[in-house]
N, CA, C and O atoms as a Tripos MOL2 file, in Angstrom:
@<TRIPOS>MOLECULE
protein
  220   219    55     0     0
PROTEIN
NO_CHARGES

@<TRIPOS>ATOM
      1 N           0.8240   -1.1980    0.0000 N.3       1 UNK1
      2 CA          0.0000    0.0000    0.0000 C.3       1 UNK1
      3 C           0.8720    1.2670    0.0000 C.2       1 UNK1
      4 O           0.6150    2.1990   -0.7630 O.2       1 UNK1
      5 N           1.6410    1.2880    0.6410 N.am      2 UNK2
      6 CA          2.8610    1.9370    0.7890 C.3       2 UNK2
      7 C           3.2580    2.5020   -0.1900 C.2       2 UNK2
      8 O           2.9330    3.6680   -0.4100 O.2       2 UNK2
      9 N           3.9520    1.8960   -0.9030 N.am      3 UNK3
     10 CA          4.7480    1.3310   -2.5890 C.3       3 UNK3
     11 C           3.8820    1.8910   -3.5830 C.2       3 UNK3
     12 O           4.3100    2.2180   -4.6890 O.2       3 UNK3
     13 N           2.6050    2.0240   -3.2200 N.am      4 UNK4
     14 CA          1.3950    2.0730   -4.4520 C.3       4 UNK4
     15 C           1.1680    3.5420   -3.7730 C.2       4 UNK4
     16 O          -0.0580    3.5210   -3.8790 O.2       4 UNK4
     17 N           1.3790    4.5400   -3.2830 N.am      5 UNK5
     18 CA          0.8390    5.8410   -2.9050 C.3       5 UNK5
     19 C           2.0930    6.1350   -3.0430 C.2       5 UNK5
     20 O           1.9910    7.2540   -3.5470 O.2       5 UNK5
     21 N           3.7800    5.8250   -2.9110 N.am      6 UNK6
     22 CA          4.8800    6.4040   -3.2440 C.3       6 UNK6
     23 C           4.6520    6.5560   -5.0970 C.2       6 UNK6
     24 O           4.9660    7.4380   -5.8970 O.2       6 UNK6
     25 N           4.2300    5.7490   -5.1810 N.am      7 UNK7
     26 CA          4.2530    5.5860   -6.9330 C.3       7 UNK7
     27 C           3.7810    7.1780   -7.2540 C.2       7 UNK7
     28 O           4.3680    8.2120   -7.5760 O.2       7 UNK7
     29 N           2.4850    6.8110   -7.0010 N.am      8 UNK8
     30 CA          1.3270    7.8620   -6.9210 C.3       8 UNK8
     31 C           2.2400    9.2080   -6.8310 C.2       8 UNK8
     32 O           2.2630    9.9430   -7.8170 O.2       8 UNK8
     33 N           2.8390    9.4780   -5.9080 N.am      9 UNK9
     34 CA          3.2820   10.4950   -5.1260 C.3       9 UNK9
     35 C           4.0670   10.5450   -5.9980 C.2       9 UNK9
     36 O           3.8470   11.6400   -6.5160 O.2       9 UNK9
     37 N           5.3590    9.7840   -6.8540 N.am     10 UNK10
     38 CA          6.0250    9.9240   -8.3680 C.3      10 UNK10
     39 C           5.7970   10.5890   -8.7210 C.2      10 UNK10
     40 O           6.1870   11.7470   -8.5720 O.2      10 UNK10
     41 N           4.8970   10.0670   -9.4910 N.am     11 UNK11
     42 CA          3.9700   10.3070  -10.9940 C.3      11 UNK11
     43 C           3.3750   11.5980  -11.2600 C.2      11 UNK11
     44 O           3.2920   12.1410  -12.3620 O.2      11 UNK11
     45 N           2.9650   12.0380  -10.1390 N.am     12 UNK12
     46 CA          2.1900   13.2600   -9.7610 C.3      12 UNK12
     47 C           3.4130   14.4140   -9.8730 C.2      12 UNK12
     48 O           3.4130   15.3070  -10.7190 O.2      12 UNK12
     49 N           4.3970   14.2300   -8.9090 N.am     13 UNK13
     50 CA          5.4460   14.6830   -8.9150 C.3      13 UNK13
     51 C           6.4200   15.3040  -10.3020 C.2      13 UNK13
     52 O           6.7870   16.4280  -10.6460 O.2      13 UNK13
     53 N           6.5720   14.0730  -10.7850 N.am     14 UNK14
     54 CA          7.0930   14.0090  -12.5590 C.3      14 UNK14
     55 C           5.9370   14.7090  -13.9210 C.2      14 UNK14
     56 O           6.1020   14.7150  -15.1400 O.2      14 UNK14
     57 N           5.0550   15.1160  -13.2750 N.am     15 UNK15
     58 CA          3.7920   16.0110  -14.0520 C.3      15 UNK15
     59 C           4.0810   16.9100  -14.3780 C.2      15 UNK15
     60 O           4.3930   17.4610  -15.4330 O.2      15 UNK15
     61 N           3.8950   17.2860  -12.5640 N.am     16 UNK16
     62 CA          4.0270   18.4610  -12.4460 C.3      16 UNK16
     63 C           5.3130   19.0800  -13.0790 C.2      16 UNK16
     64 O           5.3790   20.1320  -13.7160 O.2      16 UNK16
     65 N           6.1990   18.3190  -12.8130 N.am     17 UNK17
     66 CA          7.7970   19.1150  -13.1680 C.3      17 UNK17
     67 C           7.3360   18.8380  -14.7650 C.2      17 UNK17
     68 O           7.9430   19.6360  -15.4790 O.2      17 UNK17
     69 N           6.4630   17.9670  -15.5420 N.am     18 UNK18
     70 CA          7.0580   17.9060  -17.1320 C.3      18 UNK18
     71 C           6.0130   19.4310  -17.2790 C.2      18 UNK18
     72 O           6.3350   20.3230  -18.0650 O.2      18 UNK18
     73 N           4.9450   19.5130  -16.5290 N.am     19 UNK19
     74 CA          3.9840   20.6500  -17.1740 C.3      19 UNK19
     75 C           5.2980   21.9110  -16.8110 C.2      19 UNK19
     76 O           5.7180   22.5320  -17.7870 O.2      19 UNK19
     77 N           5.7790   22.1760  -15.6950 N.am     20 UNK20
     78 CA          6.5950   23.2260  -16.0760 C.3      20 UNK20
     79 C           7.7070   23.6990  -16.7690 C.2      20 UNK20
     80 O           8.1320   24.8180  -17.0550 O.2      20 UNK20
     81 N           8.1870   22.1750  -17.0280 N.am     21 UNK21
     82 CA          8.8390   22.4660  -17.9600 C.3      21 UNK21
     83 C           8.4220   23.0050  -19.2300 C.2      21 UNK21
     84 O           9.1550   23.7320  -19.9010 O.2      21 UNK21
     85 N           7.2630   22.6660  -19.5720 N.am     22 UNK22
     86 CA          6.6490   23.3530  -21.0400 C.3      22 UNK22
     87 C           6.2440   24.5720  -21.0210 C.2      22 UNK22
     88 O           6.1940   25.3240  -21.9940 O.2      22 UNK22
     89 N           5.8870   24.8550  -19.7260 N.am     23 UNK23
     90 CA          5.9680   26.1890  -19.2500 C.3      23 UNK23
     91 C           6.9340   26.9920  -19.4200 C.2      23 UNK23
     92 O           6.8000   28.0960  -19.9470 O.2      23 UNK23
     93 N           7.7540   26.6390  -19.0950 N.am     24 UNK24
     94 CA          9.5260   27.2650  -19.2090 C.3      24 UNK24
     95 C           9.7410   27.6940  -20.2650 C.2      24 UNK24
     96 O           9.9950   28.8730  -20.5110 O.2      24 UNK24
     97 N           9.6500   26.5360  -21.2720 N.am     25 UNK25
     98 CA          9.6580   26.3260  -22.6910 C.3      25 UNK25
     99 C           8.6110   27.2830  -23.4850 C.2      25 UNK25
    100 O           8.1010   26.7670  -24.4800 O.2      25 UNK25
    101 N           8.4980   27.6730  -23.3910 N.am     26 UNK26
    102 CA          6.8820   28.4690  -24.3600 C.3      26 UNK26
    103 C           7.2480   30.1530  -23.8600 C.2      26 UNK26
    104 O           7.1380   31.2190  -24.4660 O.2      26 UNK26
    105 N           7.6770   29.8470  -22.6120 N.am     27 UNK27
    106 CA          7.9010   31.4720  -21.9180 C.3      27 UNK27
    107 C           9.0270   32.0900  -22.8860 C.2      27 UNK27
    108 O           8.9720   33.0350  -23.6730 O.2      27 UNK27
    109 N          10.3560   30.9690  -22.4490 N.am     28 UNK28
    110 CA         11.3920   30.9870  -23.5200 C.3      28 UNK28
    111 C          11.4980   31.3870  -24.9010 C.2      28 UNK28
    112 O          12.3910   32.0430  -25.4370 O.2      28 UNK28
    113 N           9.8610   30.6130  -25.6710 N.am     29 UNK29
    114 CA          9.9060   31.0470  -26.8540 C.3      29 UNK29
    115 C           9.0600   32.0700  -27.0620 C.2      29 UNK29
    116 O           8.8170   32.3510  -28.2360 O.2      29 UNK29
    117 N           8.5130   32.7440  -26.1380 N.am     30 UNK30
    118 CA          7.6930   34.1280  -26.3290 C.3      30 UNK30
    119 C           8.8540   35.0670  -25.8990 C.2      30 UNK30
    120 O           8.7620   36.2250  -26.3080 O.2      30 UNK30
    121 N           9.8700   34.7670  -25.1830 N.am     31 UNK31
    122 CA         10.5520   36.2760  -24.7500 C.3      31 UNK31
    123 C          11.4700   36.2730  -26.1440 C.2      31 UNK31
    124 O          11.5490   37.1440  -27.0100 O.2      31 UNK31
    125 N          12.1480   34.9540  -26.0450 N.am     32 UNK32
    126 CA         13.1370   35.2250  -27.5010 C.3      32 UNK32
    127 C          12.3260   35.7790  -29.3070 C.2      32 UNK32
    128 O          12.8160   36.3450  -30.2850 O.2      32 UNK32
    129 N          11.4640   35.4500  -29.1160 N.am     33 UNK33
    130 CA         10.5340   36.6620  -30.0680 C.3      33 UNK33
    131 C          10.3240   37.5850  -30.3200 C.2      33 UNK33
    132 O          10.1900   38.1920  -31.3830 O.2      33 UNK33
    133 N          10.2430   37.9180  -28.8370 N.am     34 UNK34
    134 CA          9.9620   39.5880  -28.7110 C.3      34 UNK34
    135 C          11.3640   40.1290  -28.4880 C.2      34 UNK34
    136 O          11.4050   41.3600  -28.4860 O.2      34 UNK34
    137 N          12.3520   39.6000  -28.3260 N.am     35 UNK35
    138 CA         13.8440   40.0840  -28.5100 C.3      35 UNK35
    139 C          13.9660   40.6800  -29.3340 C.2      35 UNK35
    140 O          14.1010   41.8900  -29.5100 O.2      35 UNK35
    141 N          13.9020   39.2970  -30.3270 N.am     36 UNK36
    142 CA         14.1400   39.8310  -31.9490 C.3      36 UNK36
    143 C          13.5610   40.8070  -32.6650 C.2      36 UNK36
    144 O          14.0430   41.1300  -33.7510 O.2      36 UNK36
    145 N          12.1930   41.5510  -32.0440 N.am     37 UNK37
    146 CA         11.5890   42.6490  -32.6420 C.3      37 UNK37
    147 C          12.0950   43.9360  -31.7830 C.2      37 UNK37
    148 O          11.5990   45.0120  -32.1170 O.2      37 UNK37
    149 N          12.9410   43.9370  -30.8120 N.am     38 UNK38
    150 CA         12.7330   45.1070  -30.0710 C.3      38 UNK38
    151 C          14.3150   45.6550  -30.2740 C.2      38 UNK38
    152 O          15.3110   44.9380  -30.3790 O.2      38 UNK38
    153 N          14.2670   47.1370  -30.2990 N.am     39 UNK39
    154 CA         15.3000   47.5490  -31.1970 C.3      39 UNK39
    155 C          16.4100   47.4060  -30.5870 C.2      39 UNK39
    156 O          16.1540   46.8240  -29.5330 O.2      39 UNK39
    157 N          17.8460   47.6810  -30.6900 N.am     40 UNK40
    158 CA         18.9940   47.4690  -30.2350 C.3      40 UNK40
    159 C          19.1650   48.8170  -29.2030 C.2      40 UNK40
    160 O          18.2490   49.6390  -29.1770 O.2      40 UNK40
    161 N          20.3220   49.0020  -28.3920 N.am     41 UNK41
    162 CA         20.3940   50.3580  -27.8160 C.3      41 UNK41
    163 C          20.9390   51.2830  -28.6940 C.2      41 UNK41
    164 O          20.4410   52.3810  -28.9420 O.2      41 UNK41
    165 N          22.6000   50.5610  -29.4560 N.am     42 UNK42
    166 CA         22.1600   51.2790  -31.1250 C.3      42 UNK42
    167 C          21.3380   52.2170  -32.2020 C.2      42 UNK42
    168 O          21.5520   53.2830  -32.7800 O.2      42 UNK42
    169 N          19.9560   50.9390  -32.1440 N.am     43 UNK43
    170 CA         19.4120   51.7150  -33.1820 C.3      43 UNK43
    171 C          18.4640   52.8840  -32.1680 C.2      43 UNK43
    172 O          18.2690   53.9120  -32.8160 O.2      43 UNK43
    173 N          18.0370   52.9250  -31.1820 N.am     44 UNK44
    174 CA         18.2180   53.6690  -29.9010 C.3      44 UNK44
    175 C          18.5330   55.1120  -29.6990 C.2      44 UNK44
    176 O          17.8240   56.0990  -29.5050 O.2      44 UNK44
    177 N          19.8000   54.9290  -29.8050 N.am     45 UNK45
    178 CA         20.9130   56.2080  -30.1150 C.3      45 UNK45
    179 C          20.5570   56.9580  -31.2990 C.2      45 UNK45
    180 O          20.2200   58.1410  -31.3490 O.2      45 UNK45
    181 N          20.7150   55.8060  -32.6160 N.am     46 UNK46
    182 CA         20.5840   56.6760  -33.6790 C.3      46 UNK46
    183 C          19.3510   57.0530  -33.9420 C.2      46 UNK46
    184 O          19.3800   57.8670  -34.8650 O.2      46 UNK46
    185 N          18.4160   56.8740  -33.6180 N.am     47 UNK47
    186 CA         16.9390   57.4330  -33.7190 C.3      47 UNK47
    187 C          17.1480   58.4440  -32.9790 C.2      47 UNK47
    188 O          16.6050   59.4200  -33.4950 O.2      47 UNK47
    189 N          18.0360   58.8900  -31.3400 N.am     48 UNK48
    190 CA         17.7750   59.8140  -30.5830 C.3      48 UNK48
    191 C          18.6040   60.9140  -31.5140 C.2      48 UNK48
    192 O          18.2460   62.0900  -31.5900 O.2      48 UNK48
    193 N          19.7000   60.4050  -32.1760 N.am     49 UNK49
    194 CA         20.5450   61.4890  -32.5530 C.3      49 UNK49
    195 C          19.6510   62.1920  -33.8410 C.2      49 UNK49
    196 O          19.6930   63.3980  -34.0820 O.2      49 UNK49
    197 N          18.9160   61.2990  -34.5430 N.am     50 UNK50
    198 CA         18.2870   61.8230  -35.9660 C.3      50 UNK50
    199 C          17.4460   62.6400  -34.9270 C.2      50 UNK50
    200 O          17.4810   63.8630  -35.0600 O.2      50 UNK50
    201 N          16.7980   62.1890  -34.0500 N.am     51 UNK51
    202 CA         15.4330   63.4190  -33.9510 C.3      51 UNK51
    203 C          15.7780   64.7230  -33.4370 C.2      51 UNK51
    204 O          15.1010   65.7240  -33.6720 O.2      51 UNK51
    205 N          17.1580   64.7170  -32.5180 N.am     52 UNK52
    206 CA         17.7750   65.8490  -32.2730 C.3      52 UNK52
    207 C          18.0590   66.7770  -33.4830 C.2      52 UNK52
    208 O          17.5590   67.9000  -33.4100 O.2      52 UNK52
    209 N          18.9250   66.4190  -34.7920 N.am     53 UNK53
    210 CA         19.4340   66.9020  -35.5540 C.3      53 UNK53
    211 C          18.2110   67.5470  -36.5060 C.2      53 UNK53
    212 O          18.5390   68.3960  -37.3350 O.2      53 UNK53
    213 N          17.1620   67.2530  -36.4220 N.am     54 UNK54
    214 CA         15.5980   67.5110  -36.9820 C.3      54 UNK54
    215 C          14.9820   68.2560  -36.7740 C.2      54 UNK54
    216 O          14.3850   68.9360  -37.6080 O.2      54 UNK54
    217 N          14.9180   68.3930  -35.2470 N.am     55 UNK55
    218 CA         14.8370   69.3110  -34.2380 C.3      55 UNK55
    219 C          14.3030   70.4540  -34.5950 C.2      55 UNK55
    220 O          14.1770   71.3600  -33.7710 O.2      55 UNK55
@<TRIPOS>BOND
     1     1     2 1
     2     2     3 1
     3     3     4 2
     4     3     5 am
     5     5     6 1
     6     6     7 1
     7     7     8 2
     8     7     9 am
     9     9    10 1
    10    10    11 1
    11    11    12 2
    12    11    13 am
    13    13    14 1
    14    14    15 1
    15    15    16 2
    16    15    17 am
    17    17    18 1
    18    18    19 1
    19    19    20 2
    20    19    21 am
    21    21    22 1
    22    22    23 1
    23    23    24 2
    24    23    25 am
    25    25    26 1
    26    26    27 1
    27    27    28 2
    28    27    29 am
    29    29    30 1
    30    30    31 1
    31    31    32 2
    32    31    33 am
    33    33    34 1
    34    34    35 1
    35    35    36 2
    36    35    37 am
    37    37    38 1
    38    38    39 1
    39    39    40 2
    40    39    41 am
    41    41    42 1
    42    42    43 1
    43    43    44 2
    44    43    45 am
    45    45    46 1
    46    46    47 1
    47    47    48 2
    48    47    49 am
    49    49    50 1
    50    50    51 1
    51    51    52 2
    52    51    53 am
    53    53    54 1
    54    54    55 1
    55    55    56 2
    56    55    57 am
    57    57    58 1
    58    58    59 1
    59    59    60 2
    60    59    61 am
    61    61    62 1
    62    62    63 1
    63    63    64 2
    64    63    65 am
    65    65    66 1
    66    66    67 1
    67    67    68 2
    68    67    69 am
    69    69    70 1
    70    70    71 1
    71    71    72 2
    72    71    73 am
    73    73    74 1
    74    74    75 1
    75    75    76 2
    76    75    77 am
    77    77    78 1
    78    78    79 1
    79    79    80 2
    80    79    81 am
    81    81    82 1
    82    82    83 1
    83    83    84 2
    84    83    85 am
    85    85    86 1
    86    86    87 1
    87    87    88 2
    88    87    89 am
    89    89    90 1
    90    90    91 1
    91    91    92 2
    92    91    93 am
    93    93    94 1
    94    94    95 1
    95    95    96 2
    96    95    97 am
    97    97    98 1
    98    98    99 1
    99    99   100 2
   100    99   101 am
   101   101   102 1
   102   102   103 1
   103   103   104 2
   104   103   105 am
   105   105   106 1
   106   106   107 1
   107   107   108 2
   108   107   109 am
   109   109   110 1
   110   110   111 1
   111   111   112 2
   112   111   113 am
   113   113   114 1
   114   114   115 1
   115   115   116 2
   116   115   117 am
   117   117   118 1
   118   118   119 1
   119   119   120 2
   120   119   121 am
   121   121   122 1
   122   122   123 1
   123   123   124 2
   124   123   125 am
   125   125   126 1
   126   126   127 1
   127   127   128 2
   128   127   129 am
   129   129   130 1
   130   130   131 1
   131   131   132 2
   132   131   133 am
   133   133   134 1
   134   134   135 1
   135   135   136 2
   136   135   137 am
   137   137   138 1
   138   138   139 1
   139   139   140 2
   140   139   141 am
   141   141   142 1
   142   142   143 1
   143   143   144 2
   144   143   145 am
   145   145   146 1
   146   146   147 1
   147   147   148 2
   148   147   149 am
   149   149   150 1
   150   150   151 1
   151   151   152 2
   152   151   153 am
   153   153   154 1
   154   154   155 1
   155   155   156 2
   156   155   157 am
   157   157   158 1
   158   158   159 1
   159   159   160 2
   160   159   161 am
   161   161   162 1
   162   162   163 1
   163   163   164 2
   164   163   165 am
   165   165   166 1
   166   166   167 1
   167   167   168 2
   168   167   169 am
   169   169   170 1
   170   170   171 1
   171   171   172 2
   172   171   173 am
   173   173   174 1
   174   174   175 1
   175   175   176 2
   176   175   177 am
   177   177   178 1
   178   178   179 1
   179   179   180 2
   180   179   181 am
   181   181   182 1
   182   182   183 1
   183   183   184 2
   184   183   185 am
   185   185   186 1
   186   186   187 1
   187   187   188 2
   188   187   189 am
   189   189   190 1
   190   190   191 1
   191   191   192 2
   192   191   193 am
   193   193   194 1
   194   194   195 1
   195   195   196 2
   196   195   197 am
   197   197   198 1
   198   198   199 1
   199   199   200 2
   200   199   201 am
   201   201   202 1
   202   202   203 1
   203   203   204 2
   204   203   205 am
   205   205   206 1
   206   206   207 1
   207   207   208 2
   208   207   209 am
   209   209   210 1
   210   210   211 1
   211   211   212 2
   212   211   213 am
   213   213   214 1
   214   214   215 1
   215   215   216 2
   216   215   217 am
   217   217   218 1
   218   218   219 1
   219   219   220 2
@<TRIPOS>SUBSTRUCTURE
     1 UNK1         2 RESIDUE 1 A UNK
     2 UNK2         6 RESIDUE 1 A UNK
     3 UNK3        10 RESIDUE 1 A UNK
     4 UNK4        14 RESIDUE 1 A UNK
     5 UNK5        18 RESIDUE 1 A UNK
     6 UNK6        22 RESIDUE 1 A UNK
     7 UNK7        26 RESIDUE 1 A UNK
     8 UNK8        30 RESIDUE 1 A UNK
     9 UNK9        34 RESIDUE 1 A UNK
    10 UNK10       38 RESIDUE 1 A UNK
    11 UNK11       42 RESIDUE 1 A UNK
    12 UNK12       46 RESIDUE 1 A UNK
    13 UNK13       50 RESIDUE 1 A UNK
    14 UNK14       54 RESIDUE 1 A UNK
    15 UNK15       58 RESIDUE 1 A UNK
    16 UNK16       62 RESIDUE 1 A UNK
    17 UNK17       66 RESIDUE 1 A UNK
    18 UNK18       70 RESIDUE 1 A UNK
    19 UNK19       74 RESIDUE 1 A UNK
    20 UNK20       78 RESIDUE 1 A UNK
    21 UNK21       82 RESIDUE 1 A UNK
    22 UNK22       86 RESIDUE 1 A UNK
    23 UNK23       90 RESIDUE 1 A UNK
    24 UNK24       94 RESIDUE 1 A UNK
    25 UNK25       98 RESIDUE 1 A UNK
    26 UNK26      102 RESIDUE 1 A UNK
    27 UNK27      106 RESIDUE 1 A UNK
    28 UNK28      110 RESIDUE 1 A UNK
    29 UNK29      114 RESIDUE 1 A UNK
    30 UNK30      118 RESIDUE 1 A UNK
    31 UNK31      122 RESIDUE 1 A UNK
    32 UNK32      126 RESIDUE 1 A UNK
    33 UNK33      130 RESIDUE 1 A UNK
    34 UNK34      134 RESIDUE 1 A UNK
    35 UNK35      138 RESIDUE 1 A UNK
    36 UNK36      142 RESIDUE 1 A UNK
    37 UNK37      146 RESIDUE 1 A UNK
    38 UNK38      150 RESIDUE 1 A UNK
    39 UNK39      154 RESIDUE 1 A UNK
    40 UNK40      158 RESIDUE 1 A UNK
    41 UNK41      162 RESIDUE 1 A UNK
    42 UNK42      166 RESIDUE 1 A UNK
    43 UNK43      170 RESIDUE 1 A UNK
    44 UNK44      174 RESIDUE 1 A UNK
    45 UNK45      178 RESIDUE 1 A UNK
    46 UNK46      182 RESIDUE 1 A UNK
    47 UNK47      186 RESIDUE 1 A UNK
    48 UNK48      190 RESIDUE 1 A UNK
    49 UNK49      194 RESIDUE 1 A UNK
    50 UNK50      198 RESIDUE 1 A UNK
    51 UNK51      202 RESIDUE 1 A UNK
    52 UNK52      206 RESIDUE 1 A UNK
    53 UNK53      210 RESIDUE 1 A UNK
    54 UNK54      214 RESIDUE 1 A UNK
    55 UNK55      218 RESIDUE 1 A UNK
């Protein structure tokens, strides 16, 4: 009985950790997305310097 509620207590265990892992995973691939669209400090600068010079 023992043996059969440790199992239990596993399984449940190993879920949970696989659901967060996909969690992890998905977060991962929503931030590295939005990386790639968001501008550099670079292009940053040179936008601040064009709008100065516009001015």
């Amino acid at each position: 009985m023992a043996r059969q509620y440790e199992m239990q207590v596993l399984s449940s265990y190993s879920k949970r950790l696989h659901r967060r892992r996909l969690n992890l995973d998905a977060l991962e691939e929503a931030l590295h997305g939005r990386a790639e669209t968001l501008p550099t400090v670079d292009d940053v600068h040179l936008l601040g310097w064009t709008m100065l010079e516009n001015w």
